[in-house]
PDB file of N, CA, C, O and CB in Angstrom:
ATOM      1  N   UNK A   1      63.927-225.417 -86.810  1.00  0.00           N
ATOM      2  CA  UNK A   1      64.450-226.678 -87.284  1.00  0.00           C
ATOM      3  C   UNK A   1      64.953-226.549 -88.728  1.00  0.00           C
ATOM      4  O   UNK A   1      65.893-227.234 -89.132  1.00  0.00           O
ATOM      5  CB  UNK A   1      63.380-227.765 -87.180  1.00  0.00           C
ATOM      6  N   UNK A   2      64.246-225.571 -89.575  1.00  0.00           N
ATOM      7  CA  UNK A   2      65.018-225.602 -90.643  1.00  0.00           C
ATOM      8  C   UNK A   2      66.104-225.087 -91.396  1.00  0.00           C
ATOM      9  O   UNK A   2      66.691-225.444 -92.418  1.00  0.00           O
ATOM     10  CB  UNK A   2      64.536-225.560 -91.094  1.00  0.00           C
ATOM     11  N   UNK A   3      66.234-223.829 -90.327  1.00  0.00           N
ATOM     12  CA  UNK A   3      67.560-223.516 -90.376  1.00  0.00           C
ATOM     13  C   UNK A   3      68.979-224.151 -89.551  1.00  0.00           C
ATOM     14  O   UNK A   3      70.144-223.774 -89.677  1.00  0.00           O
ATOM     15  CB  UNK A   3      67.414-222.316 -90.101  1.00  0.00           C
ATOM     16  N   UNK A   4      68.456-225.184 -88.721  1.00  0.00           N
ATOM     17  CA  UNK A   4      69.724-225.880 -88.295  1.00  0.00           C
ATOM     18  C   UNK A   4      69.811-226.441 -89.552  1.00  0.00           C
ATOM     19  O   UNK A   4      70.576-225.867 -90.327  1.00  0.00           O
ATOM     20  CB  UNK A   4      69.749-226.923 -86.995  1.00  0.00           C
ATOM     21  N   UNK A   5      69.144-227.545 -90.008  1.00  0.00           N
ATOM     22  CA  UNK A   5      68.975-228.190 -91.540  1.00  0.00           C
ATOM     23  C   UNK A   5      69.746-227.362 -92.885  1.00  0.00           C
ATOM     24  O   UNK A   5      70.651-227.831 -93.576  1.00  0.00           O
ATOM     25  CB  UNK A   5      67.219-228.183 -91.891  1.00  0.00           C
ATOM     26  N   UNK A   6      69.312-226.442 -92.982  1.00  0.00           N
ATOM     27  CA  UNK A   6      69.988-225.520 -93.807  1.00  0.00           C
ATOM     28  C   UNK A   6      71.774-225.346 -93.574  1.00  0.00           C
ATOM     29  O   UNK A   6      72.652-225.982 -94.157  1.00  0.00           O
ATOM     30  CB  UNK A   6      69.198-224.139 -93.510  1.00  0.00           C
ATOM     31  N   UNK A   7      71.920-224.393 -92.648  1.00  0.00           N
ATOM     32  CA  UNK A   7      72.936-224.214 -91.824  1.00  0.00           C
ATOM     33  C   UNK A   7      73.897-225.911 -92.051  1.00  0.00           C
ATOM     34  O   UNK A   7      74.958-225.982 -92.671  1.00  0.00           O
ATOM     35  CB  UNK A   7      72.202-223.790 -90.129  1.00  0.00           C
ATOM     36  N   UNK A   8      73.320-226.904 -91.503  1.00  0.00           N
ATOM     37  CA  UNK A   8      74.484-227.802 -92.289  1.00  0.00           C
ATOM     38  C   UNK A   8      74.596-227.985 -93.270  1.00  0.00           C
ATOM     39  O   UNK A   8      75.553-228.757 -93.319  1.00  0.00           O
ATOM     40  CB  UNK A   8      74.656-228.828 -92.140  1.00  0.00           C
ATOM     41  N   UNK A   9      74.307-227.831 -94.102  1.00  0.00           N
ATOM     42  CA  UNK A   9      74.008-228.027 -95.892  1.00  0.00           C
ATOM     43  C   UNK A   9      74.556-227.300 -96.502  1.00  0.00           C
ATOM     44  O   UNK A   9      75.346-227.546 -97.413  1.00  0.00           O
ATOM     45  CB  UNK A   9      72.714-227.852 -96.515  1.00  0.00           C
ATOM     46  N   UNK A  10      74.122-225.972 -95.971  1.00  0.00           N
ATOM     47  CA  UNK A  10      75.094-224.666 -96.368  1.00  0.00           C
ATOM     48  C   UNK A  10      76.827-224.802 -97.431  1.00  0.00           C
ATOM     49  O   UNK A  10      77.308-224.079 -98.303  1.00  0.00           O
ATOM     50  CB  UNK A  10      75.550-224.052 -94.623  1.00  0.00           C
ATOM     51  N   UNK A  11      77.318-226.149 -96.744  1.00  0.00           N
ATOM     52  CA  UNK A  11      78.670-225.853 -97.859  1.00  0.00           C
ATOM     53  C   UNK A  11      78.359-227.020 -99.167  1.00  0.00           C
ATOM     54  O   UNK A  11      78.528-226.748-100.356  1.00  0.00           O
ATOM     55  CB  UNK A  11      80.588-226.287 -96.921  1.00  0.00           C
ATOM     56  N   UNK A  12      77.889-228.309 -98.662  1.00  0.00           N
ATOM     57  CA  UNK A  12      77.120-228.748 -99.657  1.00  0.00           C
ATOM     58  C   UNK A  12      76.690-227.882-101.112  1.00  0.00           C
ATOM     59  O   UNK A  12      77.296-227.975-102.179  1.00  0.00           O
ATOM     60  CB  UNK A  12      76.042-229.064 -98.938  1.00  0.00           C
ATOM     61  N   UNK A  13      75.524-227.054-100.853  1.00  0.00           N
ATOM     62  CA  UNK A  13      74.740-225.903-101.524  1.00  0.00           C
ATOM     63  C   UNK A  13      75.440-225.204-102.197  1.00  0.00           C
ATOM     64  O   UNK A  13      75.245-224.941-103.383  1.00  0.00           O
ATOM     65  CB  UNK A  13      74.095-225.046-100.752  1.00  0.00           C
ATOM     66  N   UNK A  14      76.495-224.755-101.397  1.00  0.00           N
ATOM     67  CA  UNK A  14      77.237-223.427-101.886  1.00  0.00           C
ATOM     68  C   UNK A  14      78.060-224.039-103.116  1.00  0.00           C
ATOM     69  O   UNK A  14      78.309-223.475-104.182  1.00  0.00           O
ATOM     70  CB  UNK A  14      78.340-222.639-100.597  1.00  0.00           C
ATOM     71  N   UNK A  15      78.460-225.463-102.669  1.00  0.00           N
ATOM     72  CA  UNK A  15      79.053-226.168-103.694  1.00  0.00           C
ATOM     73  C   UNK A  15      78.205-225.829-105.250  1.00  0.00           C
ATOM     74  O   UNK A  15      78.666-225.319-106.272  1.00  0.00           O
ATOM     75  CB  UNK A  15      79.007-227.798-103.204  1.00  0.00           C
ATOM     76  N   UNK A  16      77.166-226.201-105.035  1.00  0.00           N
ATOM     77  CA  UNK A  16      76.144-226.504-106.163  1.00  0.00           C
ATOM     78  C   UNK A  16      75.895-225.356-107.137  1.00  0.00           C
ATOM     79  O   UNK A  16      75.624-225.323-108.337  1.00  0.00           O
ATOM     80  CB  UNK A  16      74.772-226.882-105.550  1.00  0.00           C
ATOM     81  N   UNK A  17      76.112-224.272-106.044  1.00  0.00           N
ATOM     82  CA  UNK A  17      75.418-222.813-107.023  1.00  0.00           C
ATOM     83  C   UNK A  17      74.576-222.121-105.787  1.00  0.00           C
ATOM     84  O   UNK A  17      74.132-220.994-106.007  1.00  0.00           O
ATOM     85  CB  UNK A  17      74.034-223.339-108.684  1.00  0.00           C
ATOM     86  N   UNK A  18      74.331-222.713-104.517  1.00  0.00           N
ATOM     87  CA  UNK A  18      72.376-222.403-104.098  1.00  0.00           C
ATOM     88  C   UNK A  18      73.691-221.615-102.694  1.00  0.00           C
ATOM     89  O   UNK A  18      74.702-221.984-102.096  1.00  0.00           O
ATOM     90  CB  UNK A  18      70.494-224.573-103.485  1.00  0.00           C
ATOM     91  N   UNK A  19      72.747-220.312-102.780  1.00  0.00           N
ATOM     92  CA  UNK A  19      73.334-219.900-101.682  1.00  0.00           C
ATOM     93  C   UNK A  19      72.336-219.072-100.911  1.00  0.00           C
ATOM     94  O   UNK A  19      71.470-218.451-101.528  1.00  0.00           O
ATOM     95  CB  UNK A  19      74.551-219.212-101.998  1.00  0.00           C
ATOM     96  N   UNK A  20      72.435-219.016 -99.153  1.00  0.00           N
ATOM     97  CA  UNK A  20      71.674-218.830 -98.197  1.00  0.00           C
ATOM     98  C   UNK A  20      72.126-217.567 -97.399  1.00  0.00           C
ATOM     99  O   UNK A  20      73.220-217.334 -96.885  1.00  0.00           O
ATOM    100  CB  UNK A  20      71.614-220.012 -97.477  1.00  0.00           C
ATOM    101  N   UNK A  21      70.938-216.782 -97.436  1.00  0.00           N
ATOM    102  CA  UNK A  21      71.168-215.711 -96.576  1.00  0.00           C
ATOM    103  C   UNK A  21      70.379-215.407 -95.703  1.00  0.00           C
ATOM    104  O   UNK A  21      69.185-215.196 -95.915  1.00  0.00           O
ATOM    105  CB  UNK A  21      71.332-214.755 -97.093  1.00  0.00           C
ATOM    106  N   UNK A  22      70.999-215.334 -94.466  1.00  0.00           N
ATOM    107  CA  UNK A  22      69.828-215.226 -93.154  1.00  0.00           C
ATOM    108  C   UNK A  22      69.536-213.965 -92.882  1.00  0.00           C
ATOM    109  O   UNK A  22      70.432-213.242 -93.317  1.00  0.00           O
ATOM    110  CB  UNK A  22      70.268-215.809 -91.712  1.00  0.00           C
ATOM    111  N   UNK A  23      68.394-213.160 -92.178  1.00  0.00           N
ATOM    112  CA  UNK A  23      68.110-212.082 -91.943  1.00  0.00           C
ATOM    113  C   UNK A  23      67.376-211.656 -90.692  1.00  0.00           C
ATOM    114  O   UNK A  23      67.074-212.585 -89.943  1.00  0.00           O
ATOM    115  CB  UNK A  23      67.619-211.805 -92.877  1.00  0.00           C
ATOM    116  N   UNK A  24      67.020-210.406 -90.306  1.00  0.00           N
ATOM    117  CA  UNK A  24      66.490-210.160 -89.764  1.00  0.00           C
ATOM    118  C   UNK A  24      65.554-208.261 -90.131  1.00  0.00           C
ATOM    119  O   UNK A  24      66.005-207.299 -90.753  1.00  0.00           O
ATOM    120  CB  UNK A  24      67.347-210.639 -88.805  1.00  0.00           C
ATOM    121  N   UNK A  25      64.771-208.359 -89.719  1.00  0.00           N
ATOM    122  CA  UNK A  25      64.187-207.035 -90.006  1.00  0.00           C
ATOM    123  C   UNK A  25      63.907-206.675 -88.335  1.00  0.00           C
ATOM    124  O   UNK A  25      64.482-207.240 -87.405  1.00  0.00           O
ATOM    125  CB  UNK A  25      62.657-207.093 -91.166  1.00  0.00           C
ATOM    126  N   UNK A  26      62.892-205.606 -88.210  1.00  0.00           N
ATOM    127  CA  UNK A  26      62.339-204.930 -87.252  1.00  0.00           C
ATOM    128  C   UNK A  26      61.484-205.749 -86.600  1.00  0.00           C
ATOM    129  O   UNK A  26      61.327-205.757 -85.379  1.00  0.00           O
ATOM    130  CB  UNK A  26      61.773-203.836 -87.662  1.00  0.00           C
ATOM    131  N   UNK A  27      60.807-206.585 -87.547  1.00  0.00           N
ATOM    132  CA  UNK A  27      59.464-207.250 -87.566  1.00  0.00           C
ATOM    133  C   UNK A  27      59.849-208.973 -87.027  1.00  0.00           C
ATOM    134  O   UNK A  27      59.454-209.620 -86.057  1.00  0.00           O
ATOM    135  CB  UNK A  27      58.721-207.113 -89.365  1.00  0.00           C
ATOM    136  N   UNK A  28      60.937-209.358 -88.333  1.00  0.00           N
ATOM    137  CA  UNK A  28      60.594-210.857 -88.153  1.00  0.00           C
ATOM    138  C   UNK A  28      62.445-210.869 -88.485  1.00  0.00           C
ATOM    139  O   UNK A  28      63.365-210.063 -88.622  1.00  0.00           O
ATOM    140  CB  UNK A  28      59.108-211.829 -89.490  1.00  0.00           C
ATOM    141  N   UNK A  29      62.183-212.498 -88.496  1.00  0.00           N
ATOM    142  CA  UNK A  29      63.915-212.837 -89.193  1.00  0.00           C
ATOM    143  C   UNK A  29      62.752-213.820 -90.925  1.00  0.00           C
ATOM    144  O   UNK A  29      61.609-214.140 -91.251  1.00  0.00           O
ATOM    145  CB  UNK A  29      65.585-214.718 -87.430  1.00  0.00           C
ATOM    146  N   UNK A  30      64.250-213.840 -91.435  1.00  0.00           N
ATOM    147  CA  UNK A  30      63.880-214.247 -92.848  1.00  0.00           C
ATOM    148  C   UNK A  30      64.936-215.296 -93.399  1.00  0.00           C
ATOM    149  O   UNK A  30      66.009-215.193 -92.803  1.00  0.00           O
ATOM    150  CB  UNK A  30      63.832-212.921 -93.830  1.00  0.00           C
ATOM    151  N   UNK A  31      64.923-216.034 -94.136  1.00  0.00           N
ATOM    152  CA  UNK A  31      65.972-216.912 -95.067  1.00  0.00           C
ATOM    153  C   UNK A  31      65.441-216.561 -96.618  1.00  0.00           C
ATOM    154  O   UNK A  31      64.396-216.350 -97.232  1.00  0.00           O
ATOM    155  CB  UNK A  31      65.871-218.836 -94.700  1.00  0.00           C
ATOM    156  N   UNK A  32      66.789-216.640 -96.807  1.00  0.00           N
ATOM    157  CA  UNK A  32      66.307-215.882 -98.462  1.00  0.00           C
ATOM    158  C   UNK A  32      67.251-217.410 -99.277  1.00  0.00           C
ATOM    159  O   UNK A  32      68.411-217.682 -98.966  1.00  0.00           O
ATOM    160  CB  UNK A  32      67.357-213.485 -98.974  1.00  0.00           C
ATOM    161  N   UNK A  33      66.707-217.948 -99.967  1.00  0.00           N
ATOM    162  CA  UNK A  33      67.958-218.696-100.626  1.00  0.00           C
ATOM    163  C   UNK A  33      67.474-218.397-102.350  1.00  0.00           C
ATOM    164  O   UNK A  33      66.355-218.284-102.851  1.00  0.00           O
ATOM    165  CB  UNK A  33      68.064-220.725-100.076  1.00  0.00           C
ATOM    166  N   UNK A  34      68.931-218.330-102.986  1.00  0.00           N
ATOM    167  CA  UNK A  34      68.874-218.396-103.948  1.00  0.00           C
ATOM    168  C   UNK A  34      70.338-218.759-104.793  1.00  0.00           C
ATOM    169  O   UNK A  34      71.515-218.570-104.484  1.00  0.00           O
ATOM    170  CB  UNK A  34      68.220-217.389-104.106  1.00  0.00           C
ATOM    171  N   UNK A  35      69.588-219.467-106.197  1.00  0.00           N
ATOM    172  CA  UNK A  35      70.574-219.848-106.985  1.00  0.00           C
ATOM    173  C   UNK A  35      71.452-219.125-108.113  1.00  0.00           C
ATOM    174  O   UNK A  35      71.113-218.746-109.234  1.00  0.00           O
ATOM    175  CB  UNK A  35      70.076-220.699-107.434  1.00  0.00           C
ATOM    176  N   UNK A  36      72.519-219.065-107.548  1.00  0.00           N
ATOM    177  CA  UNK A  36      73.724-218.625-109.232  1.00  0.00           C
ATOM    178  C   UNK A  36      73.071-219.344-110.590  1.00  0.00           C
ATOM    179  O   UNK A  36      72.321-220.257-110.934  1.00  0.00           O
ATOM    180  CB  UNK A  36      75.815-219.581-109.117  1.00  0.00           C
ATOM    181  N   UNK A  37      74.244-217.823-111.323  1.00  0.00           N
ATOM    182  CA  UNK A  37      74.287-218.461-112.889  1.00  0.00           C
ATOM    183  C   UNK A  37      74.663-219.553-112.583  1.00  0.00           C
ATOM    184  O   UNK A  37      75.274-219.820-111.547  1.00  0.00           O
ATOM    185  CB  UNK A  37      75.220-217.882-114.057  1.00  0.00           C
ATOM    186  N   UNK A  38      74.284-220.471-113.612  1.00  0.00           N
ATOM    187  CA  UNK A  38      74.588-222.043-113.752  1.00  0.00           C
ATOM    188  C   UNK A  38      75.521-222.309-114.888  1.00  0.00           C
ATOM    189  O   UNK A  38      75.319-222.138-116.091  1.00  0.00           O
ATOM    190  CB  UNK A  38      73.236-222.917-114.026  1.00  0.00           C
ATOM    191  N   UNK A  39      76.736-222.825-114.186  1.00  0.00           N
ATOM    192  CA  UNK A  39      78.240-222.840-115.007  1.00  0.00           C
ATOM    193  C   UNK A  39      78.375-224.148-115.770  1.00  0.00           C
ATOM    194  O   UNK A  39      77.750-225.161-115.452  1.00  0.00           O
ATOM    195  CB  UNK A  39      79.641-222.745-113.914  1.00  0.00           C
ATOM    196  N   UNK A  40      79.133-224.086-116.687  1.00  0.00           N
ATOM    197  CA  UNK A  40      79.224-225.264-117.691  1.00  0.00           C
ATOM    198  C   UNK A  40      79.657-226.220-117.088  1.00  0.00           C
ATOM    199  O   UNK A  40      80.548-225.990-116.270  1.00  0.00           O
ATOM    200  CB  UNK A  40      80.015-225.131-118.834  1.00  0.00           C
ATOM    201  N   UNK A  41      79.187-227.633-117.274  1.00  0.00           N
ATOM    202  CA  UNK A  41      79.134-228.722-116.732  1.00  0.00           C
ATOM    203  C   UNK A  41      81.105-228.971-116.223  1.00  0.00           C
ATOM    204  O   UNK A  41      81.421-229.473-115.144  1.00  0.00           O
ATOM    205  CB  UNK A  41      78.284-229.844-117.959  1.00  0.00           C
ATOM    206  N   UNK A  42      82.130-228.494-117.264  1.00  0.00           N
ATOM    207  CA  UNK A  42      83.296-228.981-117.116  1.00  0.00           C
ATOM    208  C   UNK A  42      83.911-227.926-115.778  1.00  0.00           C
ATOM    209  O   UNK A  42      84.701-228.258-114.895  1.00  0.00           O
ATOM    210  CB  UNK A  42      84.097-228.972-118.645  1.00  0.00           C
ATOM    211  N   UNK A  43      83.316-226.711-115.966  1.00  0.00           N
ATOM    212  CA  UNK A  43      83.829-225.777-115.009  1.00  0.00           C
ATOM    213  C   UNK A  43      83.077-226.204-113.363  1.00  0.00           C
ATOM    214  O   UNK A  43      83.150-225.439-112.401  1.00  0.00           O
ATOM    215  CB  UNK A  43      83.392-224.104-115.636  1.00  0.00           C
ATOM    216  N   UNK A  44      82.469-227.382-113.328  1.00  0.00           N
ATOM    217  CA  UNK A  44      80.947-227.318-112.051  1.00  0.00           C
ATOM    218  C   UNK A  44      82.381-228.247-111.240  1.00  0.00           C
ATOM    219  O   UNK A  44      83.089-229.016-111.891  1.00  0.00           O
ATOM    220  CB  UNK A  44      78.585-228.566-112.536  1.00  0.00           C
ATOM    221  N   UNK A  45      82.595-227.962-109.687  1.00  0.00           N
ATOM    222  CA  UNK A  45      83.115-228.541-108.648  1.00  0.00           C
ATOM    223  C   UNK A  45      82.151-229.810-108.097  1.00  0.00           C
ATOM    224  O   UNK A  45      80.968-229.670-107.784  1.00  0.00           O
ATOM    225  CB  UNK A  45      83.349-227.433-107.645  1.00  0.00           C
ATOM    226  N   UNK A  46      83.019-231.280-108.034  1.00  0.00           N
ATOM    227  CA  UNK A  46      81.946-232.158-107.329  1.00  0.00           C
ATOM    228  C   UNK A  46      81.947-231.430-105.622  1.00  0.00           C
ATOM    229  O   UNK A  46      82.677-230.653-105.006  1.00  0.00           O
ATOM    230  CB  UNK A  46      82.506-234.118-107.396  1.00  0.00           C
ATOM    231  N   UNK A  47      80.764-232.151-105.358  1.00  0.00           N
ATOM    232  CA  UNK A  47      80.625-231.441-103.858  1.00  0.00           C
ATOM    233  C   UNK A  47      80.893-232.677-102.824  1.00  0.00           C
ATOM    234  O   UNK A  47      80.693-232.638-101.610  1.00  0.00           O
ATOM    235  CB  UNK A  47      78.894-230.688-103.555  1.00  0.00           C
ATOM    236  N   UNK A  48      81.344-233.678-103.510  1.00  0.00           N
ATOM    237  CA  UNK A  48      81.847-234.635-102.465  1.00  0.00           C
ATOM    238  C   UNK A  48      83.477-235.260-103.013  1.00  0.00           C
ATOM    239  O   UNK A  48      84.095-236.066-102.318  1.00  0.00           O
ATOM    240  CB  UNK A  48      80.564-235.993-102.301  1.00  0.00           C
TER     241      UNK A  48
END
């Protein structure tokens, strides 16, 4: 459930800085998310 959740949000996020990477190993699968440098307020895209 929380990667459907994610998965729509995903361009939202990406807007923001926060970006999602899905995985898998041998063992398990994984979500890794993490956030960019954080850009000056005039350079930041609204996300709506």
């Amino acid at each position: 459930m929380l990667s459907d959740r994610l998965k729509r949000l995903q361009p939202t996020l990406a807007a923001r800085g926060v970006v999602i990477d899905w995985g898998r190993t041998n063992a398990s699968r994984y979500i890794e998310i993490a956030r960019l440098a954080a850009l000056p307020p005039h350079e930041q895209a609204a996300a709506f």
